[in-house]
C-alpha positions in Angstrom: 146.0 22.9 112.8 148.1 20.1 113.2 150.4 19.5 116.5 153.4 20.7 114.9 152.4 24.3 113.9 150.8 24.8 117.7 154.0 23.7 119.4 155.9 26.3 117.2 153.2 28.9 117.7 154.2 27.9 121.7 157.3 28.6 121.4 157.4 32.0 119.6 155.3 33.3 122.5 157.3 34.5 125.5 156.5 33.4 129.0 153.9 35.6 130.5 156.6 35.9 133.7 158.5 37.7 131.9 156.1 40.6 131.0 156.4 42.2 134.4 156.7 45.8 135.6 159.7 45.5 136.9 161.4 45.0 133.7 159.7 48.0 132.4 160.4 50.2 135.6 162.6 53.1 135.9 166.4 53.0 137.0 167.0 55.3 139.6 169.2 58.1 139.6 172.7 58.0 141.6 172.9 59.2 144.6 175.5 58.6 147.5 175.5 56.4 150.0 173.5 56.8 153.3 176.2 55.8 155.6 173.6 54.4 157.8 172.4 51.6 155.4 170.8 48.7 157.8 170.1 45.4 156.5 166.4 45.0 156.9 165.2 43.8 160.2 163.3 40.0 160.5 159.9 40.1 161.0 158.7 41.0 164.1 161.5 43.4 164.7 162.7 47.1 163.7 166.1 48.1 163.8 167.7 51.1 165.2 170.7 53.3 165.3 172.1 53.7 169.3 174.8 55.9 170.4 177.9 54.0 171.7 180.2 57.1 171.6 180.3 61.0 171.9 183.0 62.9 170.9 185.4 59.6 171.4 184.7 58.9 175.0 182.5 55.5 175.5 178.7 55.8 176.4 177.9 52.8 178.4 175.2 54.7 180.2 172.9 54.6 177.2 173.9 51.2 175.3 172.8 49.7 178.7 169.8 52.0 178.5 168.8 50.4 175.5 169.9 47.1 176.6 167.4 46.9 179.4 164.9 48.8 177.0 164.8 45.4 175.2 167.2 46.3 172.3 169.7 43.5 171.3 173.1 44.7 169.7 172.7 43.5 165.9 176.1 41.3 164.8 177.4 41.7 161.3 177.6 37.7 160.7 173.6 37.4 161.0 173.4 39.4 157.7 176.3 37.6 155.3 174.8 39.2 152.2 174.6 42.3 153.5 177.7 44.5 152.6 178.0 46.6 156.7 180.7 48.1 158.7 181.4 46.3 162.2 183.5 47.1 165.2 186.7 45.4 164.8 187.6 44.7 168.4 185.9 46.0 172.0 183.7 44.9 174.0 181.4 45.5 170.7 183.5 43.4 168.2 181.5 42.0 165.4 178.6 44.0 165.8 177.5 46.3 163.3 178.1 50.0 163.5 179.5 53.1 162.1 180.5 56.9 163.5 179.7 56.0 167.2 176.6 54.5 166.7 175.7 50.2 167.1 172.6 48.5 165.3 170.3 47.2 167.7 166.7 45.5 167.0 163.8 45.8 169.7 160.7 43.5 169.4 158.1 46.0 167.5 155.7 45.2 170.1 158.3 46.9 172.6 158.9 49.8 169.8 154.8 50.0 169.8 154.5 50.8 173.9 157.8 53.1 173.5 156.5 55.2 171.1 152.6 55.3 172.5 154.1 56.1 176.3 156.2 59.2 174.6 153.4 59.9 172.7 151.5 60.1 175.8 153.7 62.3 177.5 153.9 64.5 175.2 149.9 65.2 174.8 150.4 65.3 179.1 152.8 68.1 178.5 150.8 70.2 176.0 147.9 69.8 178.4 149.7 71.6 181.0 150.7 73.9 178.7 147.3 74.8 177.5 146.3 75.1 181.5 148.8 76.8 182.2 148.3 79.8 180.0 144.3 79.3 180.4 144.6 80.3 184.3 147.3 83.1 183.0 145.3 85.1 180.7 144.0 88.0 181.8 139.5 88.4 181.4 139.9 91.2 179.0 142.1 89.7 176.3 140.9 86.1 176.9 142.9 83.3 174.9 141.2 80.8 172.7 142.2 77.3 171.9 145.8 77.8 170.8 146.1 77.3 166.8 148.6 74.5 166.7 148.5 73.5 163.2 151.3 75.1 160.9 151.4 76.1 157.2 153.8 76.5 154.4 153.3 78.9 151.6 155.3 80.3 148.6 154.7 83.7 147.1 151.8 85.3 147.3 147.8 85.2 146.8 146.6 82.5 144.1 145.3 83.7 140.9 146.6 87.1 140.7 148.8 87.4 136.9 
């Protein structure tokens, strides 16, 4: 082969970049909206929806809940690509938010503890619960572990035609 016929066997080839799978993937199907779309949240961070407003009256009590929770009010000039409804003017101008509620990002560290204390608490809770109705039963009817699992089934018993 001479240099000329491999450089046109070169070039009839296409790139190898451009054989992915996401050129041969699936479009998705329409669907509405989500009106809470959130830009996604830099590393190290999640995002979340907090309540600013019930039924039209302000709730300061919980934004500075969540304030001193370690959540910082997300502002809709941080995200310039990202298409998102912000307050117009308040206290809460420029931030992001829709229907009462304000974006607000929390270290995920801080998210972590949150969610293991409530966790926590709620295993606590069941434990009492569980006592509770152990000292309450009566000897003759005794109560084993409580079944706390739950199941969903459709129709009835496999196999029958």
């Amino acid at each position: 082969m001479t240099t000329e016929n491999t450089s046109r066997q070169k070039s009839t080839r296409t790139p190898r970049a451009n054989e992915t799978r996401a050129r041969q993937a699936r479009r998705e199907p329409w669907k509405p909206p989500s009106m809470l779309d959130a830009p996604p949240a830099p590393d190290g961070y999640k995002h979340r929806w907090i309540r600013s407003e019930v039924m039209g009256f302000d709730d300061r009590k919980n934004v500075a809940a969540r304030s001193r929770e370690g959540y910082e009010l997300v502002r809709g000039e941080e995200y310039p690509d990202f298409e998102a409804p912000t307050i117009e003017d308040g206290k809460h101008a420029g931030v992001i938010g829709v229907g009462g509620l304000l974006l607000a990002r929390v270290p995920e560290e801080i998210a972590d503890e949150r969610n293991d204390y409530y966790r926590d608490m709620t295993r606590n809770q069941m434990a009492a619960v569980d006592n509770e109705l152990a000292r309450e039963q009566h000897p003759a009817m005794p109560i084993n572990n409580p079944d706390r699992q739950s199941r969903v089934t459709f129709g009835g018993p496999q196999g029958e035609d």
